[in-house]
C-alpha positions as CSV (number, residue, x, y, z in Angstrom):
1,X,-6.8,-2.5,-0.1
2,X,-5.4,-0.5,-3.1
3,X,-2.5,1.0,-3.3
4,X,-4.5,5.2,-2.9
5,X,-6.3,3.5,-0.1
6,X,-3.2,2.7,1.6
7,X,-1.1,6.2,0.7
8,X,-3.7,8.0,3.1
9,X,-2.2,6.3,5.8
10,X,1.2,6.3,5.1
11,X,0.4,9.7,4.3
12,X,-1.0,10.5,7.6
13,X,2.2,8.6,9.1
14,X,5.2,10.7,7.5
15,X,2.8,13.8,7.7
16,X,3.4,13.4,12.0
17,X,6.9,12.5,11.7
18,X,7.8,15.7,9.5
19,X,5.8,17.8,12.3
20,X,7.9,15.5,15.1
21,X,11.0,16.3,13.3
22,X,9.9,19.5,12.7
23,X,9.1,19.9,16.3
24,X,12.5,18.8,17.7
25,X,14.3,21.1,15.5
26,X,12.5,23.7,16.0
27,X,12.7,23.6,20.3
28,X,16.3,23.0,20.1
29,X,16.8,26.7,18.6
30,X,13.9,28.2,20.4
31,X,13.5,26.7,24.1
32,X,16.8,24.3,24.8
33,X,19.5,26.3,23.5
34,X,22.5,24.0,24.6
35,X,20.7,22.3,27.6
36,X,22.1,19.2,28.9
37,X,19.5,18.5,31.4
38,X,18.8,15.0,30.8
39,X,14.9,15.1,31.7
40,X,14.5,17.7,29.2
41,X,16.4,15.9,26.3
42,X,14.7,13.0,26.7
43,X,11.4,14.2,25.6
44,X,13.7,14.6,22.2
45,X,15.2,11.1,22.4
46,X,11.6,10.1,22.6
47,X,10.6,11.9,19.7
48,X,13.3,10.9,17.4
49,X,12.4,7.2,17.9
50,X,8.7,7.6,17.8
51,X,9.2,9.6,14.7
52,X,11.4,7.5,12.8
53,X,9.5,4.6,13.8
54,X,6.4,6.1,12.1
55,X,8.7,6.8,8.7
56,X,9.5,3.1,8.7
57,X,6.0,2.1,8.9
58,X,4.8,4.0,6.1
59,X,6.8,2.0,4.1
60,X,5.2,-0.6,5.3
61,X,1.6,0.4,4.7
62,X,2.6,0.8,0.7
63,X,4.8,-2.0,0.5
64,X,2.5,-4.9,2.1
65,X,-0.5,-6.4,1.4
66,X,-3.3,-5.3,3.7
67,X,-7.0,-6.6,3.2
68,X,-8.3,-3.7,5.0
69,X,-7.7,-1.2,7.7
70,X,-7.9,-3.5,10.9
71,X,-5.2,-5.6,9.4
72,X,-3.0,-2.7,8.0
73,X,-3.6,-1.8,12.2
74,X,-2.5,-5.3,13.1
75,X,0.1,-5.2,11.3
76,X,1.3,-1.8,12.5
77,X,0.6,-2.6,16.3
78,X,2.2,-6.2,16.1
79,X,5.8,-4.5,14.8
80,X,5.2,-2.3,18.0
81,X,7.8,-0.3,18.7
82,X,11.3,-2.2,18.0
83,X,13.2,-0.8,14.7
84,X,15.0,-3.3,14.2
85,X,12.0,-5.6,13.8
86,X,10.4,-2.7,11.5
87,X,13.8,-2.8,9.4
88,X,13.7,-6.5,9.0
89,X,10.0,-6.5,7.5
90,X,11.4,-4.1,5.2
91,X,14.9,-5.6,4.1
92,X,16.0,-4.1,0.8
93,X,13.0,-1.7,0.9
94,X,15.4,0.3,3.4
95,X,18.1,1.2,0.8
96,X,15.7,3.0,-1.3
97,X,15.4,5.0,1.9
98,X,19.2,5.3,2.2
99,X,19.5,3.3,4.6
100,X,22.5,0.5,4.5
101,X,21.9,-0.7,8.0
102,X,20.2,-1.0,11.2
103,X,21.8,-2.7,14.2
104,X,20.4,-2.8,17.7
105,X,23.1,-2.6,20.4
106,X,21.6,-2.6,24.1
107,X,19.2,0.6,24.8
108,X,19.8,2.2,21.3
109,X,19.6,1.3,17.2
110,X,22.4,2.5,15.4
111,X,21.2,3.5,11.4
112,X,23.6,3.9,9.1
113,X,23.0,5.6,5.9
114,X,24.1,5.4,2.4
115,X,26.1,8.1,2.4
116,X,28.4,7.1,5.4
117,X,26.6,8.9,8.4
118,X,25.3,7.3,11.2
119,X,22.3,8.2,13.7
120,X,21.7,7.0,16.5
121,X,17.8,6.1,18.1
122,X,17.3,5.3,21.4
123,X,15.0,2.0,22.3
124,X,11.4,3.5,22.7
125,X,10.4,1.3,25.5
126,X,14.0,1.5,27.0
127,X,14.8,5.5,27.0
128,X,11.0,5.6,28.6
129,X,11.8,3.3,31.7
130,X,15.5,3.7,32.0
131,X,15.8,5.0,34.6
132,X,13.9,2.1,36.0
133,X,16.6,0.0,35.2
134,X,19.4,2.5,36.6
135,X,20.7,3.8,33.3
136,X,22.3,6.6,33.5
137,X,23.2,8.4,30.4
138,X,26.4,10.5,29.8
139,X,25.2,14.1,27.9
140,X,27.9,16.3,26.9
141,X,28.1,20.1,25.9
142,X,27.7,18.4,21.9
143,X,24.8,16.5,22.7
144,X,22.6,19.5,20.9
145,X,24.6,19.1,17.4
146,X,24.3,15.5,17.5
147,X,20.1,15.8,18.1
148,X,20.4,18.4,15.0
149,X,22.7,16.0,12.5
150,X,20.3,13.7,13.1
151,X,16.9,15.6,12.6
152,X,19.0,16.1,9.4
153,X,19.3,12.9,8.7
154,X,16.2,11.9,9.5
155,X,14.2,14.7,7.1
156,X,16.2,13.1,4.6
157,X,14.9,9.6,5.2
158,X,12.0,10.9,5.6
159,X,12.3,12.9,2.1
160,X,12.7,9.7,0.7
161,X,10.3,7.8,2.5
162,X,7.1,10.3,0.8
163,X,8.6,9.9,-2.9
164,X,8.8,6.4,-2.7
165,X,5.4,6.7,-1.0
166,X,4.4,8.6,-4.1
167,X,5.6,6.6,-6.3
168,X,3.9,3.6,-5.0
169,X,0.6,4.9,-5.0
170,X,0.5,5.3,-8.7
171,X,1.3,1.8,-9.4
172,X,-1.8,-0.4,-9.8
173,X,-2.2,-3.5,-8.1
């Protein structure tokens, strides 16, 4: 698989995380205005993992080898869902993202970015069930500006996830 026939999927992968991202910012003006009810912010806990997850992946569609599709899908399906697994398969690919570090610790990822900011992702899987396992998860009037930093953070991952992208798909194999 050549680098164009891969950029269609990573393509397709950063073009659902922008309208994630997108999607999260946008309901936090329109529909949640400084909600703290848990259920409701979960959906966006959910959504920032999902979509961050799907950034990482892209860089790994264009910076693996994939024979065809079905192992490109392999691939993507065996990372599943942990970030921190994601992050490892990419190792110094992540600083071109900005990206200094990722670090699981318990139910969340903590990502910490080149220029000294930190986001924090919930665990997929965990933020899901949690309640299964009798988490219960402290949300504060400020809950709201945190989501928002780190949409803002996140568009600029993702920002640099579709040049590098780019970039890759004009190189020739």
């Amino acid at each position: 698989m050549n680098n164009q026939e891969k950029y269609k999927y990573a393509y397709a992968l950063t073009s659902v995380a922008s309208t994630g991202l997108s999607f999260v910012e946008d309901s936090l003006v329109s529909m949640m205005s400084d909600t703290t009810d848990l259920a409701r912010l979960r959906s966006f806990y959910i959504l920032l993992s999902y979509n961050f997850e799907l950034v990482l992946k892209s860089r790994i569609v264009m910076v693996e080898n994939f024979s065809d599709k079905q192992s490109l899908n392999n691939r993507l399906i065996g990372l599943g869902h942990d970030i921190q697994a994601i992050a490892n398969a990419l190792s110094k690919d992540l600083q071109e993202l900005g990206i200094s570090k990722v670090e699981k610790n318990g139910t969340q990822y903590k990502i910490g970015t080149a220029d000294n900011k930190e986001v924090v992702i919930e665990d997929f899987t965990k933020i899901r069930y949690d309640f299964l396992d009798d988490i219960v998860r402290k949300v504060d009037s400020q809950e709201h500006t945190r989501i928002k930093e780190n949409v803002d953070v996140l568009f600029s991952i993702l920002k640099k996830a579709k040049e590098k992208n780019e970039e890759a798909k004009k190189i020739t194999p």
